[in-house]
C-alpha positions as CSV (number, residue, x, y, z in Angstrom):
1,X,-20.6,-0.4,5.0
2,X,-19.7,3.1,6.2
3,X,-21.3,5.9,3.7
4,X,-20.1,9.3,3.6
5,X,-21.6,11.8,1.3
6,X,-20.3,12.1,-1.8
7,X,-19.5,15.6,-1.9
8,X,-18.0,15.5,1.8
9,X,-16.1,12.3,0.5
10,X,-15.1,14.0,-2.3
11,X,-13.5,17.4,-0.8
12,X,-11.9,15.4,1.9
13,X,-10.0,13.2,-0.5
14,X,-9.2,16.5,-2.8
15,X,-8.0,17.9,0.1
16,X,-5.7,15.2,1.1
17,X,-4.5,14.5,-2.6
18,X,-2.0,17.9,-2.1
19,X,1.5,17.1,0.3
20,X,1.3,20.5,1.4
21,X,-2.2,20.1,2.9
22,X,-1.3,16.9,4.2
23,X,2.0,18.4,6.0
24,X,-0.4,21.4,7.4
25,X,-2.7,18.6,8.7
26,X,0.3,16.9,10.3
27,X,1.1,20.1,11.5
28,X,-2.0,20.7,13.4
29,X,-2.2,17.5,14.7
30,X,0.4,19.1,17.7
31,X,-1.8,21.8,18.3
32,X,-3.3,25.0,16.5
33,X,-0.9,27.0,14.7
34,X,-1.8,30.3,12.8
35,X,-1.7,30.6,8.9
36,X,1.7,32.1,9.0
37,X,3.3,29.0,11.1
38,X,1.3,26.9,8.4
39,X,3.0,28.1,5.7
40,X,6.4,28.8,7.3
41,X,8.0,25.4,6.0
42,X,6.7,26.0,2.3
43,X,8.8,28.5,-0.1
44,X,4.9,29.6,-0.4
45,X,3.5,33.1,0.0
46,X,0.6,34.0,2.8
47,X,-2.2,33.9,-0.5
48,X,-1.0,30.6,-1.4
49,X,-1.0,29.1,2.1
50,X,-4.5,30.6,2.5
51,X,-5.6,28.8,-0.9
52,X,-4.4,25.7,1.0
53,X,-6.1,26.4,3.9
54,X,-9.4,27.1,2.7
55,X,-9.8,23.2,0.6
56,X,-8.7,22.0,3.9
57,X,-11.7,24.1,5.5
58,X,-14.0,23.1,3.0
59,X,-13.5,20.0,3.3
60,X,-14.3,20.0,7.3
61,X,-10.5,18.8,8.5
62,X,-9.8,22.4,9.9
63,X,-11.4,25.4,11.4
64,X,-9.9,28.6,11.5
65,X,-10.5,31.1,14.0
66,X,-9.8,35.1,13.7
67,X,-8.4,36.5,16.8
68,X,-7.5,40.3,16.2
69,X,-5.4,40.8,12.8
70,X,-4.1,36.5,13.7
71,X,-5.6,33.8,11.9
72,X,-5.3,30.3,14.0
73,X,-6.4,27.4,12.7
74,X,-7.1,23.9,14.3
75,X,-7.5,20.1,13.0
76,X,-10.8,19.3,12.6
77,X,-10.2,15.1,13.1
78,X,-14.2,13.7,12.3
79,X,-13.6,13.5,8.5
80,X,-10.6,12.1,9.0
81,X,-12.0,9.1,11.0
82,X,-15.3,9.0,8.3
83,X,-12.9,8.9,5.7
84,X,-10.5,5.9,7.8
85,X,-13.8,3.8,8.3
86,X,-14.3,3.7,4.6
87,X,-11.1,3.0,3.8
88,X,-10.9,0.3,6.2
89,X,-13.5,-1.6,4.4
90,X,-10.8,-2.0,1.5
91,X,-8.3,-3.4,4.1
92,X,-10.3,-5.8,5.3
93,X,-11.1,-6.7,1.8
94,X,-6.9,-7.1,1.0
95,X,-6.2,-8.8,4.5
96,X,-8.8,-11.5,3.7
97,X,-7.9,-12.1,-0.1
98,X,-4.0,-12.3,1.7
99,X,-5.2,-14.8,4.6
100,X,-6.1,-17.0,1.5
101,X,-2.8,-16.9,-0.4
102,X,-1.0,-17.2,2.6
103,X,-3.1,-20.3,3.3
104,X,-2.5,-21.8,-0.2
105,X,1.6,-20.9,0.0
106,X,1.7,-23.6,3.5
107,X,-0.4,-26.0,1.4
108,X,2.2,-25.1,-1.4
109,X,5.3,-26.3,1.3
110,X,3.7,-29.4,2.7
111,X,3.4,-31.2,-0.8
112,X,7.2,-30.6,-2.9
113,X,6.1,-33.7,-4.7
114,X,3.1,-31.9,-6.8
115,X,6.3,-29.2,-8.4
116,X,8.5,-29.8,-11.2
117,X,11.9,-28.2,-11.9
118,X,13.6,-28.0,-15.1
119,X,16.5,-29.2,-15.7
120,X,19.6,-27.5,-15.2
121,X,21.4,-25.9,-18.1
122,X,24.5,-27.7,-19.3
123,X,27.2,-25.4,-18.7
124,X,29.2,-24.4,-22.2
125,X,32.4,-26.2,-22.7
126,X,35.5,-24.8,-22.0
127,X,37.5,-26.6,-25.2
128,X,38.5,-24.9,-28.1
129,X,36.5,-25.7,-31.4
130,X,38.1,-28.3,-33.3
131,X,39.6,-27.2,-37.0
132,X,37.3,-27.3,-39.8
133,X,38.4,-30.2,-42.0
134,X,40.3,-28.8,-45.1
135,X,37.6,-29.2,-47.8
136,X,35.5,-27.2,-45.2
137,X,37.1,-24.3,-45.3
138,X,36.4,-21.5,-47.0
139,X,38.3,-20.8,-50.4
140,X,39.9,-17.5,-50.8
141,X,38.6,-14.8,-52.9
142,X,42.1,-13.4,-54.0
143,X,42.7,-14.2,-57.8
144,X,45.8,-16.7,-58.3
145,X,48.0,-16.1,-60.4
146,X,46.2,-18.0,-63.4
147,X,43.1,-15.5,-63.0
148,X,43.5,-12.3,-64.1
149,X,47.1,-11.5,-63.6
150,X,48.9,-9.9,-66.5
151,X,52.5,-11.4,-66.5
């Protein structure tokens, strides 16, 4: 089982939890880039990006270098791959738990037999209702002439 500290694990997976840091991290997977190019794709301002930057750096995925007035930062890949260990633990976990469905679903096929299908549903007929014998029907509620009727 691969361990990583808790607090490294945890400021790693903060820092990935954000699309922006993950699009900086894909960013700097080309190459180093300085904060500026970082935040150029984001309708962000400098402080922002640079908010970004340093969970990223905190978290060990990126150092950042100052050369003169530029900022240039680079990807940091060893907590990735930490962090990619652990999670493959969980994939082997899944890919094991799906060999054995898989397994079950060809067992499934071989033996149509062992399954039961209802039975189909007896499609509505098409004929008109038949009239309602004449001491079925309902009597009208209009007075007759008889009832109520001032002649």
């Amino acid at each position: 089982m691969v361990e990583l500290e808790t607090p490294q694990m945890d400021q790693v997976f903060h820092a990935l939890s954000d699309a922006t840091r993950r699009n900086m991290l894909n960013s700097l997977a080309g190459g180093e880039r300085t904060v500026s190019q970082l935040a150029e794709p984001f309708a962000m301002s400098l402080a922002a990006a640079s908010k970004h930057i340093k969970a990223l750096e905190h978290a060990g995925l990126i150092r950042r270098e100052v050369r003169g007035r530029t900022h240039v930062c680079r990807l940091e890949a060893r907590p990735l791959a930490t962090a990619y260990q652990w999670l493959a633990q969980y994939s082997r976990f899944w890919n094991s738990r799906l060999d054995v469905l898989e397994q079950l679903l060809r067992e499934e096929r071989k033996t149509p037999a062992a399954r039961t299908t209802p039975a189909p549903a007896k499609p509505e007929s098409s004929k008109p209702e038949s009239p309602k014998p004449e001491s079925s029907r309902p009597t009208s509620s209009r007075p007759t002439s008889s009832e109520g009727e001032d002649q």
